[in-house]
C-alpha positions in Angstrom: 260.0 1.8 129.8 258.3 -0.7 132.3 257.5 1.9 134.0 255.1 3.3 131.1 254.1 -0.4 130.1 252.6 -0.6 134.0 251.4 2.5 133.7 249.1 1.8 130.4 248.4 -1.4 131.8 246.8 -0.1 135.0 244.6 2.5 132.5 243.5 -0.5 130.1 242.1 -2.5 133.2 240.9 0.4 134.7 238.5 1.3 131.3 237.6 -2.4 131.5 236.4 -2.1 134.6 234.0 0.9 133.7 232.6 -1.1 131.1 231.8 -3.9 132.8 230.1 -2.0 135.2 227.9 0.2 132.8 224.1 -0.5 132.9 222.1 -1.7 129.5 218.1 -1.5 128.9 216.6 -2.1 125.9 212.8 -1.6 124.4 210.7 -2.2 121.5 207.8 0.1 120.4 205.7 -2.2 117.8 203.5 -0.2 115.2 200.4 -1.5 114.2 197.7 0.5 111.7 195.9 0.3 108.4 195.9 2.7 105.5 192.5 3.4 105.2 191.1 5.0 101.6 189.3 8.0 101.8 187.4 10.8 100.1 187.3 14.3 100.9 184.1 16.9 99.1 184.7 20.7 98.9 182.1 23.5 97.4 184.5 25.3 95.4 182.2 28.5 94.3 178.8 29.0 94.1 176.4 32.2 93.5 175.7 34.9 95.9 178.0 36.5 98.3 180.2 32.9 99.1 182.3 32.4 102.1 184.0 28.8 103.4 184.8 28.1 99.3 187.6 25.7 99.7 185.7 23.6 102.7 182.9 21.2 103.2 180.7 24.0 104.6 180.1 26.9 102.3 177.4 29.7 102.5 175.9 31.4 100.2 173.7 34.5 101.1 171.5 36.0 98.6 170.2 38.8 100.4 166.7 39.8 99.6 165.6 38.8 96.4 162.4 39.7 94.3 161.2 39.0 90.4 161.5 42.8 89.7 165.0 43.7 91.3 168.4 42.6 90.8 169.6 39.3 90.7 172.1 38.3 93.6 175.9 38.7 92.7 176.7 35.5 90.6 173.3 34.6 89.5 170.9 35.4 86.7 167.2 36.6 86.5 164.5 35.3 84.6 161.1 36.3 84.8 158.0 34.0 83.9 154.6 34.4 83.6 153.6 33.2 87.0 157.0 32.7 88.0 160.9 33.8 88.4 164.2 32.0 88.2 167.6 32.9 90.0 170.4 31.1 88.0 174.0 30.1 89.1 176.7 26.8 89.5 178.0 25.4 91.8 181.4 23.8 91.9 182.3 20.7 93.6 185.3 19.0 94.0 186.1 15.1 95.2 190.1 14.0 95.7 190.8 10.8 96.9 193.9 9.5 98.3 194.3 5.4 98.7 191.8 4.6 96.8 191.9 2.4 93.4 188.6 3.8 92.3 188.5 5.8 88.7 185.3 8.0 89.3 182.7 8.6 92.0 179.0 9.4 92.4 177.9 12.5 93.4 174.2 13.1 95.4 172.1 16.3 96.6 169.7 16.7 98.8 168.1 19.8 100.5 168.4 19.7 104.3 164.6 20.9 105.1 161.6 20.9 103.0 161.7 24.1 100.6 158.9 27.0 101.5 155.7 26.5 99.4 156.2 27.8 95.8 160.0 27.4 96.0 161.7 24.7 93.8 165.1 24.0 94.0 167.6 22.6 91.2 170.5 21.0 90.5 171.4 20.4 86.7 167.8 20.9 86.3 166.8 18.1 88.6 164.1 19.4 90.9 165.7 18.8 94.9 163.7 17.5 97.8 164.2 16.7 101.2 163.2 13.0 101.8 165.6 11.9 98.2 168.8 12.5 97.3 169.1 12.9 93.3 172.2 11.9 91.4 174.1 14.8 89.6 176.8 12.3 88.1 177.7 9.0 88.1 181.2 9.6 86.6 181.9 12.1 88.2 186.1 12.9 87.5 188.5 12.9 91.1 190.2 16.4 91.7 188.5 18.1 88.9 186.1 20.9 90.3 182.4 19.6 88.3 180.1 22.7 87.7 176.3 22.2 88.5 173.5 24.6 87.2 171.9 26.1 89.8 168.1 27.4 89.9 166.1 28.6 92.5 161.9 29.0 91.2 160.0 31.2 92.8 156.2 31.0 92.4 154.6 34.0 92.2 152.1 33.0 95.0 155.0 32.1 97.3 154.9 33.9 100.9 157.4 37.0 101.1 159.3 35.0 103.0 163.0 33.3 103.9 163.9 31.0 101.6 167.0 29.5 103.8 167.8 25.8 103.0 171.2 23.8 102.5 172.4 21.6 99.9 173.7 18.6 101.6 176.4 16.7 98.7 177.4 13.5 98.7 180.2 11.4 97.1 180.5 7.7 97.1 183.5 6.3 95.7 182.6 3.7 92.5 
């Protein structure tokens, strides 16, 4: 029996011994950062042959258009007097995330001057270049808005591209 006492004891001093010999380091990662609110635009659909719906950067082509054909896929035809009108929507759609704000404000504006005897509209708001103009100032977060869409073409105009952007906007209220 003493035997086996001396024998545990020797163990129990031995495993102290380890411990008391084991290395320690310690470190502290501190974490700093804001939440920052944010908005986020997406075209949704618009008329013509679409890609990128879903994104910030659709495309819409058209293809060749003229007052006696057919109208582009998604779009209407009306023929004027001295004039014709291709006629579609577009859908937008603002979410927000960390924001308290109830509604936003939603701009257009055409990226380059249109081609003489070319109008462009939103919600039958006539689009320039040098202006953005206010489709709504209420407009509702993560609920796609639909926009009339027109294109006039002026009989007189130039047989001619007609390429341009719509550039949207949304500002947070």
């Amino acid at each position: 029996m003493k035997k086996m006492l001396m024998g545990g004891l020797v163990l129990v001093v031995m495993a102290g011994t380890n411990a008391a010999n084991a290395a320690t380091s310690s470190g502290t990662l501190t974490v700093t950062g804001t939440v920052a609110s944010s908005i986020s635009l997406t075209v949704e659909s618009a008329g013509g042959t679409t890609s990128g719906t879903g994104t910030a950067a659709a495309t819409s082509a058209l293809g060749s258009i003229s007052k006696y054909g057919s109208a582009p896929t998604g779009f209407t035809l009306a023929r004027g007097a001295s004039n014709w009108t291709i006629s579609s929507t577009v859908g937008v759609n603002v979410d927000k995330a960390n924001l308290t704000s109830s509604d936003y404000t939603l701009t257009a504006q055409l990226g380059s001057a249109p081609a003489t005897g070319i109008v462009w509209k939103l919600n039958g708001s006539t689009l320039s270049d040098s202006a953005a103009t206010t489709l709504t100032s209420t407009g509702t977060y993560s609920s796609t808005g639909s926009y009339s869409w027109d294109i006039v073409v002026a009989d007189s105009a130039a047989a001619a591209a007609i390429d341009n952007s719509i550039n949207f906007s949304a500002t947070s209220n």
